[in-house]
C-alpha positions as protocol buffer text, in pm:
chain_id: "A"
residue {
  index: 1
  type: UNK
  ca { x: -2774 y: 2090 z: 3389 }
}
residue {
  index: 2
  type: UNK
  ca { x: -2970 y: 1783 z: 3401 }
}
residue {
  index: 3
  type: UNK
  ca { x: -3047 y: 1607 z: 3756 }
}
residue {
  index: 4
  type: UNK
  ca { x: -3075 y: 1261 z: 3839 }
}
residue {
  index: 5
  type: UNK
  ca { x: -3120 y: 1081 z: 4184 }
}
residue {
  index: 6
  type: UNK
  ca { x: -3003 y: 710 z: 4211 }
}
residue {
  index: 7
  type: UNK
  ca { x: -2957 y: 471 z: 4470 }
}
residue {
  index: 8
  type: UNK
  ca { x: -2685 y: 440 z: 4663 }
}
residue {
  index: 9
  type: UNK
  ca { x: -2575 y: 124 z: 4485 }
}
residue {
  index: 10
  type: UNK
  ca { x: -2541 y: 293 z: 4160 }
}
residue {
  index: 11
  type: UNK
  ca { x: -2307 y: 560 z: 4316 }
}
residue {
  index: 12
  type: UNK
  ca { x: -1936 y: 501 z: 4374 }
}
residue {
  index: 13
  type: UNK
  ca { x: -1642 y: 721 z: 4452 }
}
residue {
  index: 14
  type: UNK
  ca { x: -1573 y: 758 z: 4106 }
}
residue {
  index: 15
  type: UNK
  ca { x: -1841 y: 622 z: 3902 }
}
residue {
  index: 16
  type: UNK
  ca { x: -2203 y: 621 z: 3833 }
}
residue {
  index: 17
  type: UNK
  ca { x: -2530 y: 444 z: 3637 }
}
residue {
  index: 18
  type: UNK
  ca { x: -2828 y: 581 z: 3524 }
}
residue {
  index: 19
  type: UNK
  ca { x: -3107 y: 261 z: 3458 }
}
residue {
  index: 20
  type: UNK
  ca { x: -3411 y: 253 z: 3391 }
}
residue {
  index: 21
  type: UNK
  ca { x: -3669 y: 560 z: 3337 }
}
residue {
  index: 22
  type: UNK
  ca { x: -3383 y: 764 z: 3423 }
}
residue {
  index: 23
  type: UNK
  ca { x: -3121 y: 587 z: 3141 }
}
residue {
  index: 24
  type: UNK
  ca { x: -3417 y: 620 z: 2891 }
}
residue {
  index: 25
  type: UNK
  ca { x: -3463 y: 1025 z: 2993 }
}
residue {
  index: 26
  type: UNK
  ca { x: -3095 y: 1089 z: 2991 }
}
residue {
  index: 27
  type: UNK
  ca { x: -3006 y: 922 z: 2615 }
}
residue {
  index: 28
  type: UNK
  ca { x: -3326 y: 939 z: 2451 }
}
residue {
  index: 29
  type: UNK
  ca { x: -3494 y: 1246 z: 2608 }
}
residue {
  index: 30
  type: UNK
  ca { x: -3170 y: 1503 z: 2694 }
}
residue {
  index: 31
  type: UNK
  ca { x: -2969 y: 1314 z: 2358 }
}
residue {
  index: 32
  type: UNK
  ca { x: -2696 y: 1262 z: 2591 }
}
residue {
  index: 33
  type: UNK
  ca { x: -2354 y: 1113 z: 2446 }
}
residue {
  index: 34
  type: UNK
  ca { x: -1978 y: 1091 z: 2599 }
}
residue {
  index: 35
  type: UNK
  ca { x: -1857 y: 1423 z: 2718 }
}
residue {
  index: 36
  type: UNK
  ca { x: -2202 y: 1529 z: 2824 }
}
residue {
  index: 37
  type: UNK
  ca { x: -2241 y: 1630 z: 3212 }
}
residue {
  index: 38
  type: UNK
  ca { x: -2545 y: 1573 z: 3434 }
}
residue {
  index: 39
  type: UNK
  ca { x: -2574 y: 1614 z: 3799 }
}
residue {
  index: 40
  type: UNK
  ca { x: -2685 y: 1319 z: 3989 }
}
residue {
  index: 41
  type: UNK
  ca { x: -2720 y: 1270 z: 4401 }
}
residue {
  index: 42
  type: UNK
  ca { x: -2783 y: 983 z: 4623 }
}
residue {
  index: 43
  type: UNK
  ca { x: -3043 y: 1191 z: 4798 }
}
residue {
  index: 44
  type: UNK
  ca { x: -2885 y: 1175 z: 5099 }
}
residue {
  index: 45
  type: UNK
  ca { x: -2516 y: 1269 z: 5130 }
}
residue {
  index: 46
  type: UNK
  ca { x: -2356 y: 1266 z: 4822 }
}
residue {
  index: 47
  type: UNK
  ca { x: -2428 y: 1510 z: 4506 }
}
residue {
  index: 48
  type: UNK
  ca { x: -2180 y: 1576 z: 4217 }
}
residue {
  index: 49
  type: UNK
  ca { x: -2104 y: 1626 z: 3833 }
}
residue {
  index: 50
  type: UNK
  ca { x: -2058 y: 1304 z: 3633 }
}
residue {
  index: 51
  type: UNK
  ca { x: -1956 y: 1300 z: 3288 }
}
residue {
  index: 52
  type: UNK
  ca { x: -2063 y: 1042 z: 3045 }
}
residue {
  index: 53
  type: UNK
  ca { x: -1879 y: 728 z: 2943 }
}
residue {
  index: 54
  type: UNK
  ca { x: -2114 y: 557 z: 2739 }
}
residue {
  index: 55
  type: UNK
  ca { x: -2546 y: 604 z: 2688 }
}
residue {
  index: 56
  type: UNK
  ca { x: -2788 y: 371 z: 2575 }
}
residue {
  index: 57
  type: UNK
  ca { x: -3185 y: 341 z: 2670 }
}
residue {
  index: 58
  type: UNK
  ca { x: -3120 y: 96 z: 2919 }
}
residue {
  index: 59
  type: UNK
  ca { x: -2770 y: 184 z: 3090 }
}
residue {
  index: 60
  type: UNK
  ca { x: -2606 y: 512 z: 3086 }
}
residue {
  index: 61
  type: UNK
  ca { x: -2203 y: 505 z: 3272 }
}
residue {
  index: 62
  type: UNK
  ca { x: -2071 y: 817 z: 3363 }
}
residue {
  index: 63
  type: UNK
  ca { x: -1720 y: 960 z: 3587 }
}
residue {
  index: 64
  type: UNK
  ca { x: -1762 y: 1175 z: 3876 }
}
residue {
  index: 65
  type: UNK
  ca { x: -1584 y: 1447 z: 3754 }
}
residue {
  index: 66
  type: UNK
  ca { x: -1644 y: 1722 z: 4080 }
}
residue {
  index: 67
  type: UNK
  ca { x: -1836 y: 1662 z: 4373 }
}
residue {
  index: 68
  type: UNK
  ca { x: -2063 y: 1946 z: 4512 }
}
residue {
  index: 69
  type: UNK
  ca { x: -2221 y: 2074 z: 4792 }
}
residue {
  index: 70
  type: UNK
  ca { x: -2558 y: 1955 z: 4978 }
}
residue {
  index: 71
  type: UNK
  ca { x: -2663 y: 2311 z: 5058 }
}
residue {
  index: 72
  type: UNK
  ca { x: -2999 y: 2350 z: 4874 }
}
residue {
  index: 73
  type: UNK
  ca { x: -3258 y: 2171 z: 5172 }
}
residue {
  index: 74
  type: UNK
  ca { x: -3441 y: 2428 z: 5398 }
}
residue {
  index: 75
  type: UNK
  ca { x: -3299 y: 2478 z: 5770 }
}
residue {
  index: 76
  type: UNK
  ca { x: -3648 y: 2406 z: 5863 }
}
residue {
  index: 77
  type: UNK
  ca { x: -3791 y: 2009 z: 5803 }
}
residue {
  index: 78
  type: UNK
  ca { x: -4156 y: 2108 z: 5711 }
}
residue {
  index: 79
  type: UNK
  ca { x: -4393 y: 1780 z: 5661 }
}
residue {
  index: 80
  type: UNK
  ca { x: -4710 y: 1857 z: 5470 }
}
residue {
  index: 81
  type: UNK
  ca { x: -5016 y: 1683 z: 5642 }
}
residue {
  index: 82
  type: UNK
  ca { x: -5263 y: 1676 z: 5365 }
}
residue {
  index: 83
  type: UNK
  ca { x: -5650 y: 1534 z: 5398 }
}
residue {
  index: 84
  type: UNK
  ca { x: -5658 y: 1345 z: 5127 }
}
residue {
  index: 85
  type: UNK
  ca { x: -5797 y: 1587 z: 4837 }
}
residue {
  index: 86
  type: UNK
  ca { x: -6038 y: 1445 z: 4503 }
}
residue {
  index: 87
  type: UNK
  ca { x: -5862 y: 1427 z: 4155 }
}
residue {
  index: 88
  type: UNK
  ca { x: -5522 y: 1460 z: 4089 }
}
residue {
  index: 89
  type: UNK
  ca { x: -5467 y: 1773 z: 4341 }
}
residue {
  index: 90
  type: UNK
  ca { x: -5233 y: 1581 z: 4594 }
}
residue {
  index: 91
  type: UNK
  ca { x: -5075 y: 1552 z: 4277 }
}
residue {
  index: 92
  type: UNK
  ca { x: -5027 y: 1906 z: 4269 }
}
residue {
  index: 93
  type: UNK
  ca { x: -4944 y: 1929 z: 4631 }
}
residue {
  index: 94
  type: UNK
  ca { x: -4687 y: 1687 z: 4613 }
}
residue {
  index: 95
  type: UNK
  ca { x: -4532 y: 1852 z: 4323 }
}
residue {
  index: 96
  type: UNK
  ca { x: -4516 y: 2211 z: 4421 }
}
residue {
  index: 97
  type: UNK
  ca { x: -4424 y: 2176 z: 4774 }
}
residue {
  index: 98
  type: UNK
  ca { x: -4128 y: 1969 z: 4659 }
}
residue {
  index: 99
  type: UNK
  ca { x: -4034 y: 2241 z: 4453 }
}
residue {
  index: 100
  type: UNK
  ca { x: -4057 y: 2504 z: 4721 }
}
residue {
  index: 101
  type: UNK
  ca { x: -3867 y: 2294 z: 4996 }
}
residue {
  index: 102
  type: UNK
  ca { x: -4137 y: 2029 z: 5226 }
}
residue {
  index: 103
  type: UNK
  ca { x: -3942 y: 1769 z: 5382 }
}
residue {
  index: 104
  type: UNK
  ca { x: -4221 y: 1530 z: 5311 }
}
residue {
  index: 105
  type: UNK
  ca { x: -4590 y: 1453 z: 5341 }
}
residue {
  index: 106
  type: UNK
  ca { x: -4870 y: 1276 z: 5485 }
}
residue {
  index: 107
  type: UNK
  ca { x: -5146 y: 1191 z: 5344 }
}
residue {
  index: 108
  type: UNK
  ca { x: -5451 y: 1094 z: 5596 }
}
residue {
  index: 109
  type: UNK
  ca { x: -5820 y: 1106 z: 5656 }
}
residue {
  index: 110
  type: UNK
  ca { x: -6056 y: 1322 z: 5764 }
}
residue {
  index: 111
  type: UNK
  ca { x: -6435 y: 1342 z: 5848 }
}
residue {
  index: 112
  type: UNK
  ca { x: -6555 y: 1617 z: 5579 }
}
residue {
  index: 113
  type: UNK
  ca { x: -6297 y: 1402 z: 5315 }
}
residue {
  index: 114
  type: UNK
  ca { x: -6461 y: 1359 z: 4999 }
}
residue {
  index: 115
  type: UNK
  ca { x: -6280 y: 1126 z: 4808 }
}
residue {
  index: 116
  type: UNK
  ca { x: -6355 y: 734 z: 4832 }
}
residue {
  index: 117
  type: UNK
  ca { x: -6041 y: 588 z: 5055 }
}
residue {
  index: 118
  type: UNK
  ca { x: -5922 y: 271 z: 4852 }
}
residue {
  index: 119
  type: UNK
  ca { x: -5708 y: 111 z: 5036 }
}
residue {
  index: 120
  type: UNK
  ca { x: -5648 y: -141 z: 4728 }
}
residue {
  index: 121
  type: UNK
  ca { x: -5496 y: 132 z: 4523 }
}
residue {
  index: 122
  type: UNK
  ca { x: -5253 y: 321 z: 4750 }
}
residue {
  index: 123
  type: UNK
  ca { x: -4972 y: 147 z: 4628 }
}
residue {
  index: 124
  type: UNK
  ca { x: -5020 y: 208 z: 4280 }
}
residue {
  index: 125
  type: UNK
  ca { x: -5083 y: 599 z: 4429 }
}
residue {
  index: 126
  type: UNK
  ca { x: -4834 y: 635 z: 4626 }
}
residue {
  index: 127
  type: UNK
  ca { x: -4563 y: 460 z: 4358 }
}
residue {
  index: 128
  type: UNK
  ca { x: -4720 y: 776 z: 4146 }
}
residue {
  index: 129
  type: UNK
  ca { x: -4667 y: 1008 z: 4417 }
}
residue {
  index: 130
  type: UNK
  ca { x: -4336 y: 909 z: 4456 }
}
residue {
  index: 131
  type: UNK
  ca { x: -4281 y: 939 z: 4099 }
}
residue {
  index: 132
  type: UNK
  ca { x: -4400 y: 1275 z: 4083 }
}
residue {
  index: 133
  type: UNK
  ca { x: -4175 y: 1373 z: 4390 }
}
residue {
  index: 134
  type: UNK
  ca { x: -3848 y: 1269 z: 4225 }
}
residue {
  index: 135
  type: UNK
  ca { x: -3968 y: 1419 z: 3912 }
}
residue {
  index: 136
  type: UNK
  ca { x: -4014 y: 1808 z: 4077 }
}
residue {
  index: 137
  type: UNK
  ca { x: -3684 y: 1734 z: 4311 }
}
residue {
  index: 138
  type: UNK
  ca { x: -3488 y: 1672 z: 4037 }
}
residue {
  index: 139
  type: UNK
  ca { x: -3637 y: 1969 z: 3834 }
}
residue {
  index: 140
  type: UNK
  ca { x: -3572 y: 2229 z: 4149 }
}
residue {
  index: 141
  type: UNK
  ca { x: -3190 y: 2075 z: 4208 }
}
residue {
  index: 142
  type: UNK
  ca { x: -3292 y: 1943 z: 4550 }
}
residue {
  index: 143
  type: UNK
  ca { x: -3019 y: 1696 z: 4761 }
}
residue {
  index: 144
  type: UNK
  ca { x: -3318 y: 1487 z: 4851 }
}
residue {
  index: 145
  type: UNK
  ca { x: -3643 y: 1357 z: 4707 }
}
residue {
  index: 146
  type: UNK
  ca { x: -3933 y: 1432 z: 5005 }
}
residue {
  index: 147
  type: UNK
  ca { x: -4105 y: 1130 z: 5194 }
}
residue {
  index: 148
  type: UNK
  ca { x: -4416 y: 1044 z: 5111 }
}
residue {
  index: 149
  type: UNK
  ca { x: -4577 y: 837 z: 5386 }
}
residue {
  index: 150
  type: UNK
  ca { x: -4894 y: 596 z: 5362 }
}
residue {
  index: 151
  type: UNK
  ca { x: -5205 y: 734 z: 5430 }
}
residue {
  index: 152
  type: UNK
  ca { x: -5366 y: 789 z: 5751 }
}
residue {
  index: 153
  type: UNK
  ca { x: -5563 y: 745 z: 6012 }
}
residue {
  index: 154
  type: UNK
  ca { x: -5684 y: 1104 z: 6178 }
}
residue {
  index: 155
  type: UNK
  ca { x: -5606 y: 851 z: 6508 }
}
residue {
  index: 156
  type: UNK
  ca { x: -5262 y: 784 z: 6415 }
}
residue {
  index: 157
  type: UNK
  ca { x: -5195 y: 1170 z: 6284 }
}
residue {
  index: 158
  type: UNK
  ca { x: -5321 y: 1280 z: 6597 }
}
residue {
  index: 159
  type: UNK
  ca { x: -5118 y: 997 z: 6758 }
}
residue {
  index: 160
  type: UNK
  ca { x: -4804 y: 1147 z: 6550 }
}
residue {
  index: 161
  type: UNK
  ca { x: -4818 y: 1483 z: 6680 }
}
residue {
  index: 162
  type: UNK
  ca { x: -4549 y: 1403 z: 6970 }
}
residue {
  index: 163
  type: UNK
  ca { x: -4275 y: 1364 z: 6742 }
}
residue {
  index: 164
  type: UNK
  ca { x: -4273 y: 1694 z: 6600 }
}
residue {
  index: 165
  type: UNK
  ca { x: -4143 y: 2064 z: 6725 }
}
residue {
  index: 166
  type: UNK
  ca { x: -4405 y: 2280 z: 6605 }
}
residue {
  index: 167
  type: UNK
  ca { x: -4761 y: 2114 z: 6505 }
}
residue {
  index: 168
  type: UNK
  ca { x: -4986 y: 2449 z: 6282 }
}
residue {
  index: 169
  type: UNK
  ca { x: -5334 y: 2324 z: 6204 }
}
residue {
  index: 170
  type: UNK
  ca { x: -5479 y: 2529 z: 5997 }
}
residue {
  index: 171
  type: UNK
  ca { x: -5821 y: 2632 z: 6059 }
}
residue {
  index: 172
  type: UNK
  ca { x: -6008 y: 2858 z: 5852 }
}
residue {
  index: 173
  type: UNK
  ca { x: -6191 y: 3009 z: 6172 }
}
residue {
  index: 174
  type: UNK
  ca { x: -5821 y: 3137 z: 6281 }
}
residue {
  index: 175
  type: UNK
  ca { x: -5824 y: 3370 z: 5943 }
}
residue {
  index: 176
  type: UNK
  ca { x: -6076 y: 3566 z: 6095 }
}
residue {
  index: 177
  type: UNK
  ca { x: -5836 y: 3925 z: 6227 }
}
residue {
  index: 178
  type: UNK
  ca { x: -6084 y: 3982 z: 6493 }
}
residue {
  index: 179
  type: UNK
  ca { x: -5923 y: 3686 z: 6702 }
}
residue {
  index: 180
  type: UNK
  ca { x: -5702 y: 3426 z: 6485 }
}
residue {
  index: 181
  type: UNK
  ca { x: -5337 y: 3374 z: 6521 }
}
residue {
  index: 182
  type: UNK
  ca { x: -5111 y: 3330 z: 6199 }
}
residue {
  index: 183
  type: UNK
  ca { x: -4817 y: 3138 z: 6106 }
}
residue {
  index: 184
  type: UNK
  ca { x: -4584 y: 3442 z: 6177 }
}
residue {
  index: 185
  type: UNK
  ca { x: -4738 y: 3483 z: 6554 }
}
residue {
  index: 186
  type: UNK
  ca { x: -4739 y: 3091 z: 6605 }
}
residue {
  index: 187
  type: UNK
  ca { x: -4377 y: 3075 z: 6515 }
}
residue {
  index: 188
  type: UNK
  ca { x: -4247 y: 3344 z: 6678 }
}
residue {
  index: 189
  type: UNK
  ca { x: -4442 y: 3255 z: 7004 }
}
residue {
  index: 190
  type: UNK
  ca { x: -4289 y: 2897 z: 6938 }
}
residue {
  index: 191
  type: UNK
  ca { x: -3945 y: 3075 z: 6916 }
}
residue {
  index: 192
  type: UNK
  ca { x: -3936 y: 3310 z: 7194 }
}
residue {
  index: 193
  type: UNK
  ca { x: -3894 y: 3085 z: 7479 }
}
residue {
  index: 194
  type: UNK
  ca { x: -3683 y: 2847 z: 7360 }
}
residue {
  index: 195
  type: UNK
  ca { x: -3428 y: 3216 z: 7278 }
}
residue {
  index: 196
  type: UNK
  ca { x: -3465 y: 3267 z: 7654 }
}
residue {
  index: 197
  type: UNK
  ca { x: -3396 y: 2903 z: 7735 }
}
residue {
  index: 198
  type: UNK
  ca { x: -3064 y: 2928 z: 7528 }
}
residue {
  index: 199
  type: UNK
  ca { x: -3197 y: 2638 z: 7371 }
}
residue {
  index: 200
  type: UNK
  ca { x: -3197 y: 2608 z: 7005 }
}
residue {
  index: 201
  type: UNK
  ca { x: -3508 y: 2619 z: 6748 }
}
residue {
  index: 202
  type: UNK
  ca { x: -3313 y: 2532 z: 6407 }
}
residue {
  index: 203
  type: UNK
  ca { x: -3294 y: 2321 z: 6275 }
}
residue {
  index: 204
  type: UNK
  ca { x: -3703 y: 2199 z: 6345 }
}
residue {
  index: 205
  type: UNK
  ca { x: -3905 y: 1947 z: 6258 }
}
residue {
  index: 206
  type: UNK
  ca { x: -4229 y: 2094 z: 6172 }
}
residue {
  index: 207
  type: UNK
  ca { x: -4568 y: 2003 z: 6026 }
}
residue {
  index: 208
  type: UNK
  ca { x: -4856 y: 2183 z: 5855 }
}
residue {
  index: 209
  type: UNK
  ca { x: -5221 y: 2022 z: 5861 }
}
residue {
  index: 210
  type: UNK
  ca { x: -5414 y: 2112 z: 5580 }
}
residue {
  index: 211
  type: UNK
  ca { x: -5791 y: 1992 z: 5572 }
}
residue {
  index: 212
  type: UNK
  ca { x: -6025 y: 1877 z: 5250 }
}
residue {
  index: 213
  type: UNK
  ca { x: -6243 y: 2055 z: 5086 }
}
residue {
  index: 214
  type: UNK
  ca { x: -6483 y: 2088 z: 5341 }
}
residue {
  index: 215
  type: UNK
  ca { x: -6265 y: 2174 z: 5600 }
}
residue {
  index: 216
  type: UNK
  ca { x: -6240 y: 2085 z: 5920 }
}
residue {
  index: 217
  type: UNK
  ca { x: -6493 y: 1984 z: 6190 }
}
residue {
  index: 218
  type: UNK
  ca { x: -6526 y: 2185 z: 6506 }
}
residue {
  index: 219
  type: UNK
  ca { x: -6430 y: 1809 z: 6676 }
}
residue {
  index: 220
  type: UNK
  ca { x: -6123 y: 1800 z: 6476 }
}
residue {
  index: 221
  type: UNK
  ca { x: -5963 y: 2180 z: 6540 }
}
residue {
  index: 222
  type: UNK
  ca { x: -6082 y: 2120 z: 6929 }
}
residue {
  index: 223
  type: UNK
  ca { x: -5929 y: 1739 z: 6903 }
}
residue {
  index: 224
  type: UNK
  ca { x: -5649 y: 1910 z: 6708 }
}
residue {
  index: 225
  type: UNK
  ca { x: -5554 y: 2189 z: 6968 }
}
residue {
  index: 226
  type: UNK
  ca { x: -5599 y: 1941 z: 7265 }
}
residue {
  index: 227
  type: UNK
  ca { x: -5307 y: 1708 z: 7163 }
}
residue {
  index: 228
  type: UNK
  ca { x: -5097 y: 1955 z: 7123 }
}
residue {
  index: 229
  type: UNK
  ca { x: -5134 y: 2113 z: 6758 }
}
residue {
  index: 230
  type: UNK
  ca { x: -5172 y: 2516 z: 6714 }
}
residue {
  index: 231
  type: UNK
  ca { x: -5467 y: 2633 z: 6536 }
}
residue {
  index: 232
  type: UNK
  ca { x: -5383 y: 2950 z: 6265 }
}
residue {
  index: 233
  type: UNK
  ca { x: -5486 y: 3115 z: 6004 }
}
residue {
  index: 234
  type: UNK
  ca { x: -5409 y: 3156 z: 5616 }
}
residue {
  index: 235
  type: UNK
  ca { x: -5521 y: 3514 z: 5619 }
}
residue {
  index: 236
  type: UNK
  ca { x: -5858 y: 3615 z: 5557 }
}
residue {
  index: 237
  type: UNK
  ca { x: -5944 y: 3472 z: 5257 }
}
residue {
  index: 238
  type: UNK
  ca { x: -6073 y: 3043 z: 5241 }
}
residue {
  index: 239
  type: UNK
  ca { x: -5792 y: 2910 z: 5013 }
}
residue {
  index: 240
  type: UNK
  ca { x: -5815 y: 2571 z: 4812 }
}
residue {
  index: 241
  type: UNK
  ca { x: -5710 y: 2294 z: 4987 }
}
residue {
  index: 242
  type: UNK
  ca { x: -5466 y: 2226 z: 4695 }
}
residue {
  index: 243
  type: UNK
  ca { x: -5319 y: 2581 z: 4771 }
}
residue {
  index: 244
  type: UNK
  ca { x: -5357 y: 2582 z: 5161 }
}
residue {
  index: 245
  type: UNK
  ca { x: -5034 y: 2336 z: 5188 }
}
residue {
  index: 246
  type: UNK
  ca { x: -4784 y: 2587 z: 4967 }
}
residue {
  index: 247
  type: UNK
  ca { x: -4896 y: 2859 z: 5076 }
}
residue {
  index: 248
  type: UNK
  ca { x: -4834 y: 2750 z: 5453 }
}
residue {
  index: 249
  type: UNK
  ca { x: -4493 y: 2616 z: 5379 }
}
residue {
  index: 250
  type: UNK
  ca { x: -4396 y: 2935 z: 5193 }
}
residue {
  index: 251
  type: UNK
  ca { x: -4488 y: 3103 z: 5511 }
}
residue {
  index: 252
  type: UNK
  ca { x: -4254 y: 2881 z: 5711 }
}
residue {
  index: 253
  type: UNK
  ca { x: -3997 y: 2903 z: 5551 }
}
residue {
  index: 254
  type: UNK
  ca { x: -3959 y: 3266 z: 5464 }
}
residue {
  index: 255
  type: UNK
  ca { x: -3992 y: 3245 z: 5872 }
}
residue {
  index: 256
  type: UNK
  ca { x: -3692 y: 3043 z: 5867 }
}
residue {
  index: 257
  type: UNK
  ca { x: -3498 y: 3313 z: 5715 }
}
residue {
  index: 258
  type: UNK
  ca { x: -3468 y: 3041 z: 5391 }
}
residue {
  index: 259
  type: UNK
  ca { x: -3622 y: 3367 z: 5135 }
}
residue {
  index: 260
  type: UNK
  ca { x: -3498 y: 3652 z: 5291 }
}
residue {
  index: 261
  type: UNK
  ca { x: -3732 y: 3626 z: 5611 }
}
residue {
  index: 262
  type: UNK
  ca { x: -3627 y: 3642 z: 5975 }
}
């Protein structure tokens, strides 16, 4: 069944409306007509079954006919920090992590970046971003559409770290088995005391810095590790930075017990 997130102004106890792109998808794209049913959420607390009323390009009004759970966000909140990558491969990033569960993202800068930073266009990017985010929420039934903050500073990510419960930097150097840590070890050192404390680790609010193509400086990891990030490891092969980001958030939240881990 077909997903659609709308604002909270279009949402009532017993109605809804589909506009724009997404009253164009639903009865030009999916052919929708009365009796049809679509799924639609608020993207915050409210998801449910609406049935159609009446579907035209421009306004589609539909019945809440059942209202459902919001079970299908991770335990774990898991913000993707992403250097900012050439081409389209945020793109990418954006669009698969959503799919697998990230929270949100953060784009920001780093010295071995190779992309031109224009801060002219980041609207127009991050309106496409956002786009793309809604797009792969809706397509993997999420109950929210991840955050997708403005780019960065490395000052203010490093200046972020505070607010977080778990900071993994990931650092090709920590791939190496001779001495590197990995997400499983970081976690469950993470975990441990806060089981002895009584205190509780879920649900967290964690977040996974991914580096360019280049990687990271030395300056950065040290920088990094100083403020209060933990450097690990990917394994022991140097994965694209496009791929770092799922791959890391896969880790997590198997960790979390969300795909059958811990």
């Amino acid at each position: 069944m077909q997903r659609y997130f709308v604002a909270a102004d279009q949402f009532t106890e017993t109605q809804v409306r589909l506009t724009g792109e997404d009253a164009h998808h639903a009865a030009r794209v999916m052919r929708m007509k009365p009796g049809d049913k679509f799924i639609v959420s608020d993207g915050a607390a409210r998801t449910a079954i609406a049935e159609v009323k009446d579907a035209s390009a421009t306004l589609v009004e539909a019945d809440i006919v059942e209202q459902l759970s919001m079970d299908s966000e991770p335990l774990w909140s898991v913000t993707i920090a992403q250097s900012l990558p050439k081409g389209d491969k945020m793109e990418l990033v954006i669009q698969k992590g959503t799919e697998i569960g990230a929270y949100a993202f953060a784009p920001f800068q780093s010295e071995r970046m190779i992309v031109q930073y224009d801060g002219k266009k980041e609207a127009k990017r991050l309106e496409r971003w956002s786009k793309i985010a809604k797009e792969a929420a809706e397509q993997s039934h999420r109950n929210r559409v991840p955050v997708i903050e403005q780019v960065q500073s490395w000052r203010e990510l490093m200046q972020g770290i505070k607010n977080y419960d778990l900071v993994l930097f990931c650092y090709e150097r920590e791939g190496d088995a001779a001495h590197g840590k990995g997400i499983r070890t970081a976690v469950q050192e993470w975990i441990l005391p806060s089981e002895r404390s009584g205190k509780q680790t879920s649900p967290a609010n964690i977040m996974l810095i991914v580096g360019p193509e280049g990687g990271f400086t030395d300056r950065e990891a040290a920088e990094a590790e100083t403020t209060g990030a933990v450097l690990v490891g990917l394994g022991k092969r140097i994965l694209r930075t496009e791929t770092a980001g799922i791959v890391g958030l896969t880790c997590l939240l198997y960790e979390s017990g969300e795909m059958g881990g811990a």
